[in-house]
C-alpha positions in Angstrom: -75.1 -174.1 28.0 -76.0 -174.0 24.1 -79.4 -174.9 23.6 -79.7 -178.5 21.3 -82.4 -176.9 19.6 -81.1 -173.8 18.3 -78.0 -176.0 17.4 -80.5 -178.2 15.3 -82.0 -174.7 13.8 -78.7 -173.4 13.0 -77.4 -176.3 11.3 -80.5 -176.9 9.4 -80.3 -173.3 7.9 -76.5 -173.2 6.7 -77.2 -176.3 5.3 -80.0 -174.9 3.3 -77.3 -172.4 2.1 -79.8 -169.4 3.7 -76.5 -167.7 5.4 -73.4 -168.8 3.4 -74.4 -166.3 0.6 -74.7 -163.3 3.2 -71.3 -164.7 5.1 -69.4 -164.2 1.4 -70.3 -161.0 0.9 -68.0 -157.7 1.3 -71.2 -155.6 1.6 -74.4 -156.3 3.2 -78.1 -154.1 3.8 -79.3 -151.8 5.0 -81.7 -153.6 7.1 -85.1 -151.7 7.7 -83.8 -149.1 10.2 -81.0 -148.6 7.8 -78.1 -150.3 8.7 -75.6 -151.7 5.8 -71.8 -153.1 6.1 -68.8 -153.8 4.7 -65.3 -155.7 5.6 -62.0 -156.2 4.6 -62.7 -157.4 1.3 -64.6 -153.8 0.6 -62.3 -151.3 2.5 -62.6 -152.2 6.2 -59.2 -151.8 7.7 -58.1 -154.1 10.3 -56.1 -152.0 12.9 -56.6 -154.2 16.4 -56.2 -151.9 19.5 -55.3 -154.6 22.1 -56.6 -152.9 25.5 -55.6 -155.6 27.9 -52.9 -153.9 29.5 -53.7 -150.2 29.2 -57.8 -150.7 29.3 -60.1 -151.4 32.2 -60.7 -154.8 33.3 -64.5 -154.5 33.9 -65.4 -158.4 34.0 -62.8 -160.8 35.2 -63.1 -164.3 33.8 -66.8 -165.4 33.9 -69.2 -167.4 32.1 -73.0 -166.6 30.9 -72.9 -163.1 32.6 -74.0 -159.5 32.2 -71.0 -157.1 32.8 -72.5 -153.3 33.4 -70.8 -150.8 31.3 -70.8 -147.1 31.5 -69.4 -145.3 28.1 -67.3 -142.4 28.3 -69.3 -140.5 25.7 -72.6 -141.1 24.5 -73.6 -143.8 21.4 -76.6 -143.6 19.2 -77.6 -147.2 18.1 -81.2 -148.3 16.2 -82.1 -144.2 17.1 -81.3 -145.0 21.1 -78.7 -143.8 23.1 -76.5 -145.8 24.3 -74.6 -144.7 27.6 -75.4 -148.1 30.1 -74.5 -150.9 28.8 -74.0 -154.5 29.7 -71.5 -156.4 28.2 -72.3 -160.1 28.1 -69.3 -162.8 28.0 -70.6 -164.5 25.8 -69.9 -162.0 23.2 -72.5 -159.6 22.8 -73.3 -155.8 23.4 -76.9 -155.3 24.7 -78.8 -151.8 26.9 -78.7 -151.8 30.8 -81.3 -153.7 32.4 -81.2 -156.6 29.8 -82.6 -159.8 31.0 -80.2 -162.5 29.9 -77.1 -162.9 29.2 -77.9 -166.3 27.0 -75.4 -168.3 25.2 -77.5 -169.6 22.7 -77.4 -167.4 19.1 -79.7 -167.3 16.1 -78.9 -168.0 12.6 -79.9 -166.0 11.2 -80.7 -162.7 13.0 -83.0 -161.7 14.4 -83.0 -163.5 18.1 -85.9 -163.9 20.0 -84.3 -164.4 23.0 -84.5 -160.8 24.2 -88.0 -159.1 23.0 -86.9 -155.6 24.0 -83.4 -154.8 23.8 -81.2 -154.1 20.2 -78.0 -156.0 20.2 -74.7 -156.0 19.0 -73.7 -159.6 18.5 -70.4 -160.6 17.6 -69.1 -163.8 18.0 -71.9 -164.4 19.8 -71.5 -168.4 21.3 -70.8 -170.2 24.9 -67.7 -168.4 25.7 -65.7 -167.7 29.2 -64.4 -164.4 28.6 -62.7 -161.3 30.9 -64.0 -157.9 29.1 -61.7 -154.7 29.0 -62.4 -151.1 28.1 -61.1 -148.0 27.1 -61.5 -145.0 25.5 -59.7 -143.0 23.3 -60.2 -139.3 22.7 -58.8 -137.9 19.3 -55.2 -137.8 19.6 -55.1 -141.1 21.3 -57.0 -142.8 18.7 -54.5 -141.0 16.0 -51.8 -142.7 17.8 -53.3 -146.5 17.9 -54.1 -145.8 14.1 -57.6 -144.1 14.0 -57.3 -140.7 12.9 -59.9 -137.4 12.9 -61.9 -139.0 15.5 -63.1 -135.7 16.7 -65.8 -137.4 19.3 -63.4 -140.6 20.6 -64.0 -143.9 20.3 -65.0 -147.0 22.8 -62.7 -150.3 22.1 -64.6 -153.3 24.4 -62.4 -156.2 24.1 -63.2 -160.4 24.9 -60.1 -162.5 25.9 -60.9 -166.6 27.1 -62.0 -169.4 25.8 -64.8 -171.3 23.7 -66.8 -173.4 26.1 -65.6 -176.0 27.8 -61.8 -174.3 28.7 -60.1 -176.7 26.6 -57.6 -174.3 25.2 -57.3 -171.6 27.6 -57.0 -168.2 26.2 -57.7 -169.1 22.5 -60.3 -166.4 22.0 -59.8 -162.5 21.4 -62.3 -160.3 19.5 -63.1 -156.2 20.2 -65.5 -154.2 19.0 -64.7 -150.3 18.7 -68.0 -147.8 18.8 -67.0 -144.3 17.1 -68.9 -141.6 19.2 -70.2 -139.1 16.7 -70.5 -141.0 13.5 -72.1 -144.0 15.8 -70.2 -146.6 13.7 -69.4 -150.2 14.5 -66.1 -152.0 13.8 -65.6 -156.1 14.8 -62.5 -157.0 14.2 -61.2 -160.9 15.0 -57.8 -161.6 16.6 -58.2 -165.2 17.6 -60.8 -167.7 17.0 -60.1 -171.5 16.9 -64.2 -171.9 14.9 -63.4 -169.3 12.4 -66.6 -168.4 12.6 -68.4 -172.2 13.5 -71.3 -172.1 15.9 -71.3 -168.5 16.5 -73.5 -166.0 15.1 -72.1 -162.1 14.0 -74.6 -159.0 13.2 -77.2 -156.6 14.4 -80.8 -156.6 15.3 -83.4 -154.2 16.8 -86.6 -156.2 18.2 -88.2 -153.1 18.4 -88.1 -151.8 15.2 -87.6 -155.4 13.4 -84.3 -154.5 12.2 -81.9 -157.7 11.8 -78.5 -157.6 9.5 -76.3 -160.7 9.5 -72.8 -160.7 8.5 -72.2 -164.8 9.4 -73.6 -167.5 11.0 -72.5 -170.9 12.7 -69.9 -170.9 9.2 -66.3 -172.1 9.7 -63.6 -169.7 8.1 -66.1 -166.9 7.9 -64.0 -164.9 10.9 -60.5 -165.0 9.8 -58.0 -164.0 12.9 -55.6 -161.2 12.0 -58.1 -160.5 8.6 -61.8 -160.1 9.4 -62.7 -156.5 10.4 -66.4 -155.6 9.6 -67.5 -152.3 9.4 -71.5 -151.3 10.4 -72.7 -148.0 8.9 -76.0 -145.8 10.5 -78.4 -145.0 7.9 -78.8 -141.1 8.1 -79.0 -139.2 5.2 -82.1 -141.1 3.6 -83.8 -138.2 3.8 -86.0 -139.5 6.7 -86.2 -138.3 10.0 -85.8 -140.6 12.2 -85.3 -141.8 15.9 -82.5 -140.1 17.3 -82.1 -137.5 14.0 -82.5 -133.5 14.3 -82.6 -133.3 10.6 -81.5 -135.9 7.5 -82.0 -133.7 4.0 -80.3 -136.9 2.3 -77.0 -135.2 2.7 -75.0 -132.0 4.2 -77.3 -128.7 4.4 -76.8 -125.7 5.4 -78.7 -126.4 8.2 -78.8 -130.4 8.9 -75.0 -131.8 8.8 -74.2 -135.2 7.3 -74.8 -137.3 10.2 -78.4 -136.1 10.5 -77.3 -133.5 13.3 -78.1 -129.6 13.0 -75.5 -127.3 12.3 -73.6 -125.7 14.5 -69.9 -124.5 14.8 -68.4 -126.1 17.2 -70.7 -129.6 17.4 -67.4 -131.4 15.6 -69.1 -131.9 11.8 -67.5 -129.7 8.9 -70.9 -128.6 6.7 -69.2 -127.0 4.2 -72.5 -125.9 2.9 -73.2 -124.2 6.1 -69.9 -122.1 5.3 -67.6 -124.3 7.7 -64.0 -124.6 6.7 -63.5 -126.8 9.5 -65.0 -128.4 12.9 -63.0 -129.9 15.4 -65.5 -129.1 18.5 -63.9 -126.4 19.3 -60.9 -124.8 18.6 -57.9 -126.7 17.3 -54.4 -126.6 16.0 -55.5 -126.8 12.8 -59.6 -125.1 13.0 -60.5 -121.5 14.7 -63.1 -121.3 16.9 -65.4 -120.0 14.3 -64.9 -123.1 12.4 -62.4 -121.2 9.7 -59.2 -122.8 9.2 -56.8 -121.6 11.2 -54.4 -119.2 9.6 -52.0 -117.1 11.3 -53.1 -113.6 10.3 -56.6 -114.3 9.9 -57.2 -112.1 12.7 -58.5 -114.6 14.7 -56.3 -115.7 17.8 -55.8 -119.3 17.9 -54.0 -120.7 21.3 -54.6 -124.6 20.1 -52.6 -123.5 16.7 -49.7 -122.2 18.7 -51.1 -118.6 18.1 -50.7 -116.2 21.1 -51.8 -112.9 19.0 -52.8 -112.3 15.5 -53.6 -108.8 14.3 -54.2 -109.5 10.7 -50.8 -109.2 9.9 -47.1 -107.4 11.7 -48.3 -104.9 14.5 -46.0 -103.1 16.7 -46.9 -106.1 19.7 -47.4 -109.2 17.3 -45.2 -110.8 14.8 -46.0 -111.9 11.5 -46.3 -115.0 13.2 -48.8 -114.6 15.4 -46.3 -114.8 18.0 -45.5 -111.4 20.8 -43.4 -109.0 19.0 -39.6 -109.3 21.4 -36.6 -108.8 20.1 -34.6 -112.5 20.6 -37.6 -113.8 19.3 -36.3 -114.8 15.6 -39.0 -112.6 14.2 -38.1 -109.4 12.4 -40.5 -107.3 13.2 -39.9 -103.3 11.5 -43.5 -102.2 13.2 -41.6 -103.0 16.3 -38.5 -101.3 15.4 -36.2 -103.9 14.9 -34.2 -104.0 11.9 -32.7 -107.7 12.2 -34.0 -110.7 15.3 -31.6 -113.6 14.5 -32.8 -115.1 18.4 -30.4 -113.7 20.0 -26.6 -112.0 18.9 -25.2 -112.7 15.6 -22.6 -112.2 13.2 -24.8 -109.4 11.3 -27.3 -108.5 14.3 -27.3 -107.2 18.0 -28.7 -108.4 20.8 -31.0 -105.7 20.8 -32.2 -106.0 17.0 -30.3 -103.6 15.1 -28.0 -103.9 12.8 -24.2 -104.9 13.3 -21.8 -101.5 13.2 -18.4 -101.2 15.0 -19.0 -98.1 16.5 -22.8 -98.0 17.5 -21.8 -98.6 21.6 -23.4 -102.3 21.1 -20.6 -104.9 21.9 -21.4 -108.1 19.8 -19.2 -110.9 19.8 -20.4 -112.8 17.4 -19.3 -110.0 14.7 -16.0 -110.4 16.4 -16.2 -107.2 18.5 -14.6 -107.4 21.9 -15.6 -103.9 22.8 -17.4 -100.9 21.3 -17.6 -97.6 23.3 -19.0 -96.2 20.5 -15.7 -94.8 18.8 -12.1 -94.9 20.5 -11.6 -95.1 24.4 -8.8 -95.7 26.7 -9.8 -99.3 26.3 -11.3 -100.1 23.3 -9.5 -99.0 19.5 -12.1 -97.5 17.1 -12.1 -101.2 15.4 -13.5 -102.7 18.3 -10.9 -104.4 19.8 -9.7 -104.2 23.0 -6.9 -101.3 23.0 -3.4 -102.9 23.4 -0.4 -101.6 22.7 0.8 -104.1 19.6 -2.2 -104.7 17.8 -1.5 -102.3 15.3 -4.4 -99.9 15.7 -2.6 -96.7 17.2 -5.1 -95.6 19.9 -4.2 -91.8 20.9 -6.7 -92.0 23.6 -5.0 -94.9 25.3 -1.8 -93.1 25.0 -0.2 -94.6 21.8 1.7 -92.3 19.3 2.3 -95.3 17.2 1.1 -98.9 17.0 3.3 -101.4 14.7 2.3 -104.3 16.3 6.3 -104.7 17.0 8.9 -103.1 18.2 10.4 -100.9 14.5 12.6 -98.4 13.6 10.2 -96.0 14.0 8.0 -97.2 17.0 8.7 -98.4 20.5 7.7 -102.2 21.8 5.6 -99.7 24.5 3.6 -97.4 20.9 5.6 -94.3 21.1 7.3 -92.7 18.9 11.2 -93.4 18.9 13.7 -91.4 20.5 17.0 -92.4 21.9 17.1 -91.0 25.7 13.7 -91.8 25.7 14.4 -94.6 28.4 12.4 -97.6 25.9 15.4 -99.8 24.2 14.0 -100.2 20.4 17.0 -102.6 18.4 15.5 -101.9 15.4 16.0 -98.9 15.6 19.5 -99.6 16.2 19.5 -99.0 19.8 21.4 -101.4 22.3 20.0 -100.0 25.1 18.0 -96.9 26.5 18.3 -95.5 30.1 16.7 -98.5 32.6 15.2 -100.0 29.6 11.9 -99.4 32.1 10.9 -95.9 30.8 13.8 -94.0 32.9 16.1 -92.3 30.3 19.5 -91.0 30.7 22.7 -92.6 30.7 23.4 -95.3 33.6 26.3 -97.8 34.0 25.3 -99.4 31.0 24.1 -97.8 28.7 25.5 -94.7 26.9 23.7 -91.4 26.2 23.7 -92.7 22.3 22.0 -95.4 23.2 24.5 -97.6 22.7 25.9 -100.4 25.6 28.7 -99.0 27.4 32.2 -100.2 26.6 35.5 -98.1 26.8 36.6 -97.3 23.8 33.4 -96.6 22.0 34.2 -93.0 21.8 31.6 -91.8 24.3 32.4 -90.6 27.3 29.9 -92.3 30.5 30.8 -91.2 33.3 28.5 -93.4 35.3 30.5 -96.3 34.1 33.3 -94.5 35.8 34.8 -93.7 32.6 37.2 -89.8 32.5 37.1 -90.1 29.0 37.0 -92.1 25.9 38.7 -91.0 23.0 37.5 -94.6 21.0 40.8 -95.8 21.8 44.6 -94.8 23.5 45.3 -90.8 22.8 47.7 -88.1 24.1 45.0 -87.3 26.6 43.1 -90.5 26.9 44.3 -94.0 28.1 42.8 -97.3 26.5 41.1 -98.1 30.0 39.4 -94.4 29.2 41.2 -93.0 32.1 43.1 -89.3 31.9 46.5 -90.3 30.0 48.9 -89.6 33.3 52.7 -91.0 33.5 52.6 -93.2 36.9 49.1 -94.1 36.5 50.1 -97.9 35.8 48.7 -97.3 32.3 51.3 -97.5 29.4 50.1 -94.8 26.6 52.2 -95.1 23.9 50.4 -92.1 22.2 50.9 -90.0 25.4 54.8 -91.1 24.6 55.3 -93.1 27.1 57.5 -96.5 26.5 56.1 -98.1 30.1 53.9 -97.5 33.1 54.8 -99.0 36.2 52.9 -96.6 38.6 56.7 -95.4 39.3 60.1 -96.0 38.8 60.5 -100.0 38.9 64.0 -102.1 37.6 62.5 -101.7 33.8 61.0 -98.5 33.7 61.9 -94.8 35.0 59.3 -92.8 36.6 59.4 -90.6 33.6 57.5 -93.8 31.8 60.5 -94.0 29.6 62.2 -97.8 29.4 65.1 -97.7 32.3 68.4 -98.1 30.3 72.0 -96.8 31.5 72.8 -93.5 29.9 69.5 -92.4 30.1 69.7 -89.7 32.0 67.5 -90.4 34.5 68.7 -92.0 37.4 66.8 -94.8 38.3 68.2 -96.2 41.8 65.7 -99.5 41.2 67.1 -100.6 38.3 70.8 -100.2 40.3 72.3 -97.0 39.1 74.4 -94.7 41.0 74.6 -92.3 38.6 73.1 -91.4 35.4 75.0 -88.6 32.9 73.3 -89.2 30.3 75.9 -90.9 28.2 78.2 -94.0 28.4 81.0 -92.8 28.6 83.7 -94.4 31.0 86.2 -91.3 31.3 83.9 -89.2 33.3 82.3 -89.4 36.8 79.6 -91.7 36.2 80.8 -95.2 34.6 79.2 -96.6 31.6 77.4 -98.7 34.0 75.6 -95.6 35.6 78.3 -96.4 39.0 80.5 -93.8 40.4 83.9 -93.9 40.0 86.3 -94.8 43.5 89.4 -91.7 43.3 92.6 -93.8 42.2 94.6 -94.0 46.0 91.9 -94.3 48.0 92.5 -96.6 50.8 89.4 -96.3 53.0 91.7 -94.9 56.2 92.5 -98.5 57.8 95.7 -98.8 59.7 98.2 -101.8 59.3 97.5 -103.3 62.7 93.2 -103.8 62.7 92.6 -100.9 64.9 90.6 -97.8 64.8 92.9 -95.3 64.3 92.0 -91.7 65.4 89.7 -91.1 62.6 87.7 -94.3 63.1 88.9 -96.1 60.4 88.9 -100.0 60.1 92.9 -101.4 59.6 93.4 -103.3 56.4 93.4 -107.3 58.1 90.3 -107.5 58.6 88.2 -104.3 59.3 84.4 -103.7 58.2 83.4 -103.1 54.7 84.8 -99.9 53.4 82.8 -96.6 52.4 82.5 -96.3 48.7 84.7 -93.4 47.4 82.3 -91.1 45.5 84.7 -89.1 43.4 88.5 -89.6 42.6 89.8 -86.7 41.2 90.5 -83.2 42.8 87.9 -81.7 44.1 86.4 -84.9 44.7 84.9 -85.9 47.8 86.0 -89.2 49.6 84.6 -90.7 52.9 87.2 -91.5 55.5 87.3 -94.4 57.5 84.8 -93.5 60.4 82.4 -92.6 57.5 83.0 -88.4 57.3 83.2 -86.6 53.8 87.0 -85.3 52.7 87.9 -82.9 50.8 91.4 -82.9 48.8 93.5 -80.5 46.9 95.7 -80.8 44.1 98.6 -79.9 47.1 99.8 -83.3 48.3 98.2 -85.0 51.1 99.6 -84.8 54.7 99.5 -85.5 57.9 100.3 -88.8 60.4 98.5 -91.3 58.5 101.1 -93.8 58.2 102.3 -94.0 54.4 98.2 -94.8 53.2 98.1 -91.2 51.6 94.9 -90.3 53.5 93.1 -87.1 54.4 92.9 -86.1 58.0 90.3 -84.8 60.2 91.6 -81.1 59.2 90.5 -81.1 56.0 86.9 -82.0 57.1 85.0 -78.7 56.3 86.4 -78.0 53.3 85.5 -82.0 51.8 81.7 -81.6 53.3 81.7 -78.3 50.7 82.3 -80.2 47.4 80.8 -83.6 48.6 77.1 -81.2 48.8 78.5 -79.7 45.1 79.0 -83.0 43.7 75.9 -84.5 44.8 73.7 -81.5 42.9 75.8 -81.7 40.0 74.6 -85.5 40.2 70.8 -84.8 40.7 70.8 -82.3 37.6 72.1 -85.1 35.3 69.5 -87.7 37.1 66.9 -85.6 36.1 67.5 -84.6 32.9 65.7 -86.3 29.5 68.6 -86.9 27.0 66.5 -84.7 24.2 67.2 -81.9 26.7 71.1 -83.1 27.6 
């Protein structure tokens, strides 16, 4: 609990105005060991790391107690160093082994109440608090907002209440220790006093050190504002406690926080000859605390170097980076004279130049082969060889390449020739051969290339044409068959008037038109006879009939019966015989159907008054019926031009 008295002593002294003064300031010290400080109001920058949920919990809720706290890297405080700590919840920083954790706080500093141990007090009153650390090596304090911390930094963080819990969680403070430049930053997040009844500051009994920044003042700690910043005192130009050197400033052999030089121990001393010290090597500082420069010479793994030669070598880059063709790096110790990563429009994948022709396919340069000149598959312009791309490749066959079928060149790149079994219309060809690459004529196609069709003046046999004479000739029907009377053809050129494969009612088997007087007999069409003329007074009638002999009876008796020469009587008898010639020498037919011959001499003989022949004159009428019938056959078969 808070001691009444040192509640009557505090009061009594801001009321004598002994701490407002030293509350107001921006600045304050140094104190006799050296300390000074500054806040917000003098360039302290309030950037709260809140630790509760990524820190260690290292005191849960408590009151008036001593939490043990071991620091991740050591921290030099009043010339001590600070490792073991204990934490008090009443918000102060003390060294292991201290003997209280009292509530009660001095205003001003110093506080009695602990004899032996320096302190770090801030906010130091009758709190309940949990603690929480963490620490934060340099690239996590860059990213919480405390950069070039080469050494860290500790955050210890309060969260709870002001004694009694009347308002739970209404207090959160943190103090962050910076390993290296052992400096001390307070910074206020919540505070219902503002400052009241609570005392903020340093103090060293030993030494008799004491520095107060505010005392028991309401408003003096500002939530979300106050951040107080507590500076070591090296570089007076005094050794002390916990100093190798201090020559009141960087030396070339004492560095600005009182340290002695050395590469490496994370201070730049410029006047040492350090560009840079980063503890070691870095990304942006060599190990021999130069800054790191690709080609330096110096191989820096932390800068992203992986060689460095003092420039291009045959095995490193200019970039400090293994020479490899793919690896974007020209590199002409290395041989290559282009790296683009990888192919490219103007570079091979194996870092030379782009050139149609070099045996390097690149796609990107729009080469789909490259055999290094012309191949069976690939034209000299890099392209894949294919017949219509108009490259002629002789080595892939091709006489010609148009990229079309032409009058000159075939759909397949050779030259054009009819016969030559490709069909190429523009070059006026209908077909060729098979069309496939077989030549020759076939049932469709001529041997001029043109498509078969009688009368095109080509002969093609294979379309089972004899001839073709481009139309009817002498020789040559229209159906380009051989021009033949009785072939069923008409050929007017070959004179004929009809074709009708042989003597039919309208045409004579001379293919002249079948008309009486003709000449030719033509049985189909009716005619007995055919003299040649039309004339009524000879043989042949004018309607190509033969003439009955005037008397001629037919031989039949006047009673209807066969009388001895078989003929039929005239009441009713069977048809008679036609009588082939009436005039002497004529031959008739008797009634039983035999040939008769007459003379001019009268006819006689038994035959009852009908002027008849008799069977004695039989030999003699067979003799001029045979006469008569030749004489007939010579006329049948004679043209009229020829009668």
């Amino acid at each position: 609990m808070r001691s009444t008295t040192l509640l009557a002593t505090a009061t009594a002294l801001c009321t004598a105005g002994l701490v407002g003064d030293r509350a107001e300031a921006a600045t304050g010290g140094p104190d006799v060991f050296g300390y000074t400080y500054f806040d917000q109001a003098d360039g302290a920058i309030y950037t709260y790391v809140d630790i509760t949920s990524s820190g260690i919990e290292f005191r849960s809720f408590a009151d008036d107690i001593l939490a043990p706290l071991t620091l991740a890297a050591p921290f030099y405080f009043y010339g001590l160093e600070f490792t073991d700590l204990d934490v008090s919840t009443n918000g102060f920083i003390t060294r292991s082994a201290a003997t209280a954790s009292d509530l009660g706080n001095a205003c001003p500093l110093p506080d009695l109440s602990d004899a032996i141990n320096p302190r770090i007090e801030f906010v130091h009153d009758d709190l309940e608090t949990r603690i929480f650390y963490q620490f934060f090596d340099e690239v996590q304090a860059a990213a919480v907002g405390y950069p070039g911390l080469t050494h860290g930094m500790s955050v210890i963080q309060w969260t709870g209440d002001h004694f009694p819990d009347s308002l739970p969680d209404d207090v959160n403070l943190e103090v962050i220790l910076f390993h290296g430049s052992n400096q001390i930053l307070m910074m206020v997040a919540a505070d219902p006093e503002g400052g009241s009844g609570s005392t903020t500051g340093l103090y060293d009994p030993v030494t008799g050190s004491a520095l107060t920044y505010t005392c028991d003042t309401g408003g003096s700690l500002v939530p979300g504002v106050t951040a107080v910043r507590w500076i070591a005192p090296c570089g007076d130009g005094l050794l002390d406690v916990g100093e190798d050197c201090d020559t009141a400033g960087e030396s070339a052999t004492c560095d600005a926080d009182c340290s002695a030089v050395a590469c490496g121990d994370g201070l730049t001393n410029a006047a040492a000859g350090e560009d840079c010290d980063d503890g070691g090597e870095s990304a942006t500082c060599n190990v021999d605390c130069t800054s790191a420069v690709c080609g330096d010479g110096m191989v820096n793994m932390a800068a992203g170097e992986i060689c460095d030669d003092g420039g291009e070598s045959a095995a490193c880059n200019a970039d400090c980076t293994p020479a490899m063709c793919g690896d974007g790096v020209v590199n002409i110790a290395a041989g290559e004279a282009c790296d683009d990563g990888g192919e490219s429009a103007t570079c091979n994948a194996d870092c030379t130049a782009v050139s149609c022709g070099d045996g390097m396919i690149n796609m990107a340069a729009g080469e789909e082969c490259d055999d290094g000149g012309e191949s069976a598959t690939c034209d000299d312009d890099c392209t894949a060889a294919s017949c219509g791309d108009l490259t002629v490749n002789a080595t892939a066959g091709e006489t010609c390449d148009e990229g079309m079928r032409t009058p000159t060149c075939n759909a397949d790149c050779t030259a054009v020739s009819c016969g030559d079994g490709m069909v190429n219309m523009a070059a006026g060809e209908e077909c060729d051969g098979d069309g496939m690459g077989v030549p020759g004529e076939t049932a469709t196609c001529d041997e001029d290339c043109t498509n078969v069709m009688c009368g095109d003046g080509v002969a093609n046999a294979t379309a089972g044409e004899v001839c073709d004479d481009a139309g009817e000739s002498e020789t040559c029907n229209a159906d380009c068959t051989t021009a033949s009377c009785g072939d069923g053809v008409v050929n007017a050129a070959a004179g004929e008037d009809c074709d009708d494969s042989g003597e039919s009612e309208a045409c004579d088997d001379d293919c002249t038109s079948a008309t009486c007087g003709d000449g030719v007999l033509n049985s189909t069409a009716g005619e007995e006879c055919d003299d040649g003329n039309t004339d009524d007074d000879d043989d042949c009638s004018a309607d190509c009939t033969i003439k009955e002999e005037p008397g001629s009876t037919g031989g039949a008796d006047s009673t209807g019966g066969d009388d001895s020469t078989g003929g039929a009587d005239s009441t009713g008898g069977g048809p008679q015989p036609p009588t082939t010639l009436g005039t002497a020498g004529s031959v008739g037919t008797t009634s039983d159907g035999s040939d008769e011959s007459s003379t001019d001499a009268p006819i006689t003989g038994d035959d009852g008054g009908c002027a008849c022949t008799t069977g004695q004159s039989q030999p003699r009428g067979m003799i001029w019926s045979l006469l008569a019938l030749i004489g007939l056959s010579g006329l049948r078969r004679r043209r009229p031009d020829e009668a």
